[in-house]
C-alpha positions in Angstrom: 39.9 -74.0 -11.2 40.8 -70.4 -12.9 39.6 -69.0 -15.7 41.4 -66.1 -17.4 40.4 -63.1 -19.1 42.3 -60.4 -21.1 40.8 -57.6 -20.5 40.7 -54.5 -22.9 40.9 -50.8 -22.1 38.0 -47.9 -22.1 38.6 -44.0 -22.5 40.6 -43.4 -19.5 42.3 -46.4 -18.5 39.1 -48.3 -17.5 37.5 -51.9 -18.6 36.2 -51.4 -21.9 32.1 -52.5 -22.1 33.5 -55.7 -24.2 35.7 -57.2 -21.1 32.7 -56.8 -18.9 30.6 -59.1 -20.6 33.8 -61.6 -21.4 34.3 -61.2 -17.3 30.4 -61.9 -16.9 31.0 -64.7 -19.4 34.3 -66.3 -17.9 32.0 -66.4 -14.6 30.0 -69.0 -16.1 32.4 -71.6 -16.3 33.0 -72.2 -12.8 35.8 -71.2 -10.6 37.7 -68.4 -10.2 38.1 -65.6 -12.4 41.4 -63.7 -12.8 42.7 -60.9 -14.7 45.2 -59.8 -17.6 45.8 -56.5 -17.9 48.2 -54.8 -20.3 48.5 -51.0 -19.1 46.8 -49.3 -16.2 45.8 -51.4 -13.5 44.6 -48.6 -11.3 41.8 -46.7 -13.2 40.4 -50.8 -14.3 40.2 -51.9 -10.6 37.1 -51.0 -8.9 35.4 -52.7 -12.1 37.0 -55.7 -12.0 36.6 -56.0 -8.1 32.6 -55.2 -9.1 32.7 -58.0 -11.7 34.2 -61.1 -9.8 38.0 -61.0 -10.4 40.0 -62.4 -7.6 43.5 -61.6 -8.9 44.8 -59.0 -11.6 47.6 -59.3 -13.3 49.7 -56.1 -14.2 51.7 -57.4 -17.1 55.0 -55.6 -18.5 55.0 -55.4 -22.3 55.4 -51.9 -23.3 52.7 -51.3 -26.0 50.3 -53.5 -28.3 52.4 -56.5 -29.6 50.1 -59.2 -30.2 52.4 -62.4 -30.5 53.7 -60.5 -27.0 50.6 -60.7 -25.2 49.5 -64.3 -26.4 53.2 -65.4 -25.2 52.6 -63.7 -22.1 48.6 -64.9 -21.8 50.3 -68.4 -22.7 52.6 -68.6 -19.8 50.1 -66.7 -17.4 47.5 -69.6 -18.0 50.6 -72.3 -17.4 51.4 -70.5 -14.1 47.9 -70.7 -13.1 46.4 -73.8 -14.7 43.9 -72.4 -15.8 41.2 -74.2 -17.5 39.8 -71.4 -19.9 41.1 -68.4 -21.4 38.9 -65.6 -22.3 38.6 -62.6 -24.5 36.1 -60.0 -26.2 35.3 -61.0 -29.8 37.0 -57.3 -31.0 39.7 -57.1 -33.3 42.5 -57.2 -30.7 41.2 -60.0 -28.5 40.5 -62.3 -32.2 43.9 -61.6 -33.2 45.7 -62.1 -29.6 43.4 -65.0 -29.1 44.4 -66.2 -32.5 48.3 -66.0 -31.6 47.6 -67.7 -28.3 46.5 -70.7 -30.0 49.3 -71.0 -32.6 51.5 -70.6 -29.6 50.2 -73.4 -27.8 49.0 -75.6 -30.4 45.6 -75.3 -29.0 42.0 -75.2 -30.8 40.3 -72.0 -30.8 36.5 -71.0 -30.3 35.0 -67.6 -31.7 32.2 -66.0 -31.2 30.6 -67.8 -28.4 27.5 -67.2 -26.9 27.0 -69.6 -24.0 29.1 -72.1 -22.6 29.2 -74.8 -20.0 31.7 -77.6 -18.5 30.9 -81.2 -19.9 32.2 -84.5 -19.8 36.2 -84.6 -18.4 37.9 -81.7 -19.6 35.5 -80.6 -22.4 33.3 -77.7 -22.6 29.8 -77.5 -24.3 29.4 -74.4 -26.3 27.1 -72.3 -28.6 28.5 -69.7 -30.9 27.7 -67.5 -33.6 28.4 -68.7 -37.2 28.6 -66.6 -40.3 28.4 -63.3 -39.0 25.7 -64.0 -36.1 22.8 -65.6 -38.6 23.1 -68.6 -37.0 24.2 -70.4 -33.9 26.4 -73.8 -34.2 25.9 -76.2 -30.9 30.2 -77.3 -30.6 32.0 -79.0 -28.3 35.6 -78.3 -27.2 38.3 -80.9 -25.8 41.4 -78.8 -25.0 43.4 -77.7 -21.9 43.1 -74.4 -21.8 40.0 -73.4 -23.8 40.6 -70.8 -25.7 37.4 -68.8 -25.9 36.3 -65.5 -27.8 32.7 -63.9 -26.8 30.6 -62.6 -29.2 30.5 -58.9 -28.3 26.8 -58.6 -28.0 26.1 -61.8 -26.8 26.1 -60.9 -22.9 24.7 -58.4 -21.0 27.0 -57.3 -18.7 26.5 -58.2 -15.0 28.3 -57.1 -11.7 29.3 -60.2 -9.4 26.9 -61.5 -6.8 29.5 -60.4 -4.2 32.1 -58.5 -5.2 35.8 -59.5 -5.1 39.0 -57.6 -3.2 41.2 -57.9 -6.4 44.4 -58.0 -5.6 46.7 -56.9 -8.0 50.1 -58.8 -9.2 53.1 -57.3 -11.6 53.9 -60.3 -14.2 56.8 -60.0 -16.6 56.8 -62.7 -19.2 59.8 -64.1 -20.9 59.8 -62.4 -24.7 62.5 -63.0 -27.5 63.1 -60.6 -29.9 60.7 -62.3 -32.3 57.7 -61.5 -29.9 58.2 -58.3 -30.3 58.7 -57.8 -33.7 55.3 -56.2 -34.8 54.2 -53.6 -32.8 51.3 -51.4 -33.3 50.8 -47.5 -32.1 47.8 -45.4 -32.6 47.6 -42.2 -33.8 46.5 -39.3 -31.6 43.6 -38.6 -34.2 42.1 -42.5 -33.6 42.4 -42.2 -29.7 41.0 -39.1 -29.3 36.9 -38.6 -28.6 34.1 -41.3 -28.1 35.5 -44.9 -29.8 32.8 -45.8 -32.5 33.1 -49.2 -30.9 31.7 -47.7 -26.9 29.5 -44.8 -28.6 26.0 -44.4 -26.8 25.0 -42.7 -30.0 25.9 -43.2 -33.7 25.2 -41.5 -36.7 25.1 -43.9 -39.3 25.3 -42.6 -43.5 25.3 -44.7 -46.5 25.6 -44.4 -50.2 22.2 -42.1 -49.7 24.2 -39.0 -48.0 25.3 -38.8 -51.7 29.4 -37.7 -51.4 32.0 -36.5 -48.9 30.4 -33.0 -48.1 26.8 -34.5 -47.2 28.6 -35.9 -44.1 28.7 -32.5 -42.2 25.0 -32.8 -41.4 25.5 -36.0 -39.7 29.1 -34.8 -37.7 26.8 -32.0 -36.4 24.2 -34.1 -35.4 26.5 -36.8 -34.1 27.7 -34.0 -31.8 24.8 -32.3 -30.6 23.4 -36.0 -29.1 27.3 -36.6 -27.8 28.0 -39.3 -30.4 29.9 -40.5 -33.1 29.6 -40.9 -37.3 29.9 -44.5 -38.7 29.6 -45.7 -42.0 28.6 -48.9 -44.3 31.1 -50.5 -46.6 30.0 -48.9 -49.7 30.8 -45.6 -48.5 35.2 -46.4 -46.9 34.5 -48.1 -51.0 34.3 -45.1 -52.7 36.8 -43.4 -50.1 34.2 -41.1 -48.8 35.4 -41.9 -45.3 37.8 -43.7 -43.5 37.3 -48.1 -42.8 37.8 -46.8 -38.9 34.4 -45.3 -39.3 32.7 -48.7 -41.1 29.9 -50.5 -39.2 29.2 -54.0 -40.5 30.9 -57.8 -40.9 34.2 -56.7 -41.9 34.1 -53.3 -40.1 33.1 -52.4 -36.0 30.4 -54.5 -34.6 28.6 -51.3 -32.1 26.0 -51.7 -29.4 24.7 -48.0 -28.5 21.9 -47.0 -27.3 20.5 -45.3 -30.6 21.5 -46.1 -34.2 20.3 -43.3 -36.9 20.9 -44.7 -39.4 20.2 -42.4 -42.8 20.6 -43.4 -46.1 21.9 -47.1 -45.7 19.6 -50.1 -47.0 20.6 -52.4 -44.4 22.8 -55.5 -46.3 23.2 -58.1 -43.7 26.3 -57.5 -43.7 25.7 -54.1 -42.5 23.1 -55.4 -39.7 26.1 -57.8 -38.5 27.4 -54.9 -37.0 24.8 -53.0 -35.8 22.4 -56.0 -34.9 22.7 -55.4 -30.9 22.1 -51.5 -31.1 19.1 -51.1 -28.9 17.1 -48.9 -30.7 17.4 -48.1 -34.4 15.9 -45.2 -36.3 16.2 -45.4 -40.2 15.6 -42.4 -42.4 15.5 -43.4 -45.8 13.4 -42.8 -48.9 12.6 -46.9 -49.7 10.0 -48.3 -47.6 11.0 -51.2 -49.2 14.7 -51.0 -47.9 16.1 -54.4 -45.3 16.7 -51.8 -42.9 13.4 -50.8 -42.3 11.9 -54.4 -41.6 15.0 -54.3 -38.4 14.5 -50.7 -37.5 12.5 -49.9 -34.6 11.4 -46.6 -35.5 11.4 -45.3 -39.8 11.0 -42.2 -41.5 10.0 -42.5 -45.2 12.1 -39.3 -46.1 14.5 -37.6 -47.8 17.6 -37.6 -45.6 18.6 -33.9 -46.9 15.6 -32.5 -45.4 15.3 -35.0 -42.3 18.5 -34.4 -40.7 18.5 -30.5 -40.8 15.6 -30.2 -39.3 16.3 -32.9 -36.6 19.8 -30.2 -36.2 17.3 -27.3 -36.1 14.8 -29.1 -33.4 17.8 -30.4 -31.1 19.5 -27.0 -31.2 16.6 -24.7 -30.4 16.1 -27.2 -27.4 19.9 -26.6 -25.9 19.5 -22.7 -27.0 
């Protein structure tokens, strides 16, 4: 039995925090755990050795093309008979995931937390429903399963014993309508920490009052070596871009530290930052949702909080 999982790409070329967890994950199911990689093979190898995977495959695309990677995911799993396939819950492993199983007819899961093999070919699973408030017991009948983790659902874990990956080119068979929409990022959106990987984020809301009060939180955001995101009302009212937006419909982020200043805390909002392992509000309601889910609050005005946080970190680096 082979399970296998697309994995997704760090700063650098390395495995991206998500694909560790969906590689700690697809060891759960039992068997062995193989590799698709779109890109460099060399800078993600010593991870994926670390995490279990037997055999990596290098595969030829040329660039993000989603119905491309499901069709070559899709004939990857045939070649193998594999009896799962395996993603991250992000935006790209949903929407190749999502291809996967139009090409192949096959039922999709999203979201899962745990999983384990029942009855014949079926798996028993449990995933998060409507934006993580609650978990849905499921079970899936279908050769693969196609699978999507919940981002922070597992905690990463190296293999037991560690695997000798060894590493395979695959070139799948495209048409011309595989490759039809392509996608390309800019060098603005690949350069610096991904909002998505941050160890730190600076969160502001409708309370940092306009464009301009966002310089305060950039200069903190730098000085701890972290990044600024944003809530929904703020990309709204075109204060900053939806790159930048934490929540349900923006990046779900698990740093270490969450500021978060001036936002209430919808739970939409907590959707995305929900597996952040510490959170700091500063805002002026006590009475606020994000203050009940924050681990540390100050009852302030975020105007005279933040500058003097700047002042304090700054006099420590002088």
């Amino acid at each position: 039995m082979t399970v296998l999982c697309l994995i997704e790409h760090a700063d650098g070329g390395a495995v991206a925090d998500v694909s560790l967890r969906a590689l700690t994950f697809a060891r759960t199911l039992g068997g062995g755990v193989a590799a698709a990689v779109f890109g460099d093979v060399a800078a993600a190898g010593p991870a994926m050795g670390d995490y279990g995977v037997g055999d990596a495959y290098a595969v030829e695309v040329g660039g993000y093309a989603p119905q491309a990677w499901a069709r070559a995911l899709s004939e990857l799993a045939a070649e193998l008979s594999a009896t799962a396939v395996v993603a991250a819950g992000t935006d790209r492993g949903s929407e190749v995931m999502a291809h996967l199983g139009a090409i192949t007819g096959l039922p999709m899961a999203a979201n899962c937390v745990s999983a384990r093999r029942g009855a014949d070919r079926t798996f028993e699973l449990v995933r998060q429903r409507w934006a993580g408030s609650l978990l849905e017991d499921a079970v899936l009948d279908a050769t693969p399963a196609l699978l999507t983790v919940a981002v922070d659902a597992v905690v990463p874990a190296p293999a037991d014993e560690p695997a000798a990956t060894a590493v395979h080119p695959f070139v799948p068979v495209l048409d011309d309508a595989d490759l039809l929409v392509r996608a390309s990022e800019s060098a603005e959106r690949s350069a610096g920490v991904s909002l998505a990987t941050a160890r730190v984020v600076v969160g502001g809301g409708r309370g940092v009052g306009g464009p301009d009060g966002f310089a305060v939180l950039e200069e903190l955001a730098g000085l701890l070596g972290g990044v600024v995101g944003v809530s929904r009302v703020v990309t709204s009212e075109g204060w900053r871009p939806h790159k930048q937006q934490v929540g349900q419909t923006g990046t779900r982020i698990s740093p270490e530290l969450y500021l978060a200043c001036g936002i209430s805390g919808a739970i939409q909002h907590m959707a995305g930052c929900q597996s952040a392992k510490h959170i700091v509000a500063v805002n002026t309601d006590p009475d606020a949702p994000i203050i009940s889910r924050a681990d540390y609050a100050v009852i302030g005005d975020l105007n005279q909080v933040l500058p003097a946080l700047v002042e304090a970190l700054r006099a420590r680096t002088a």
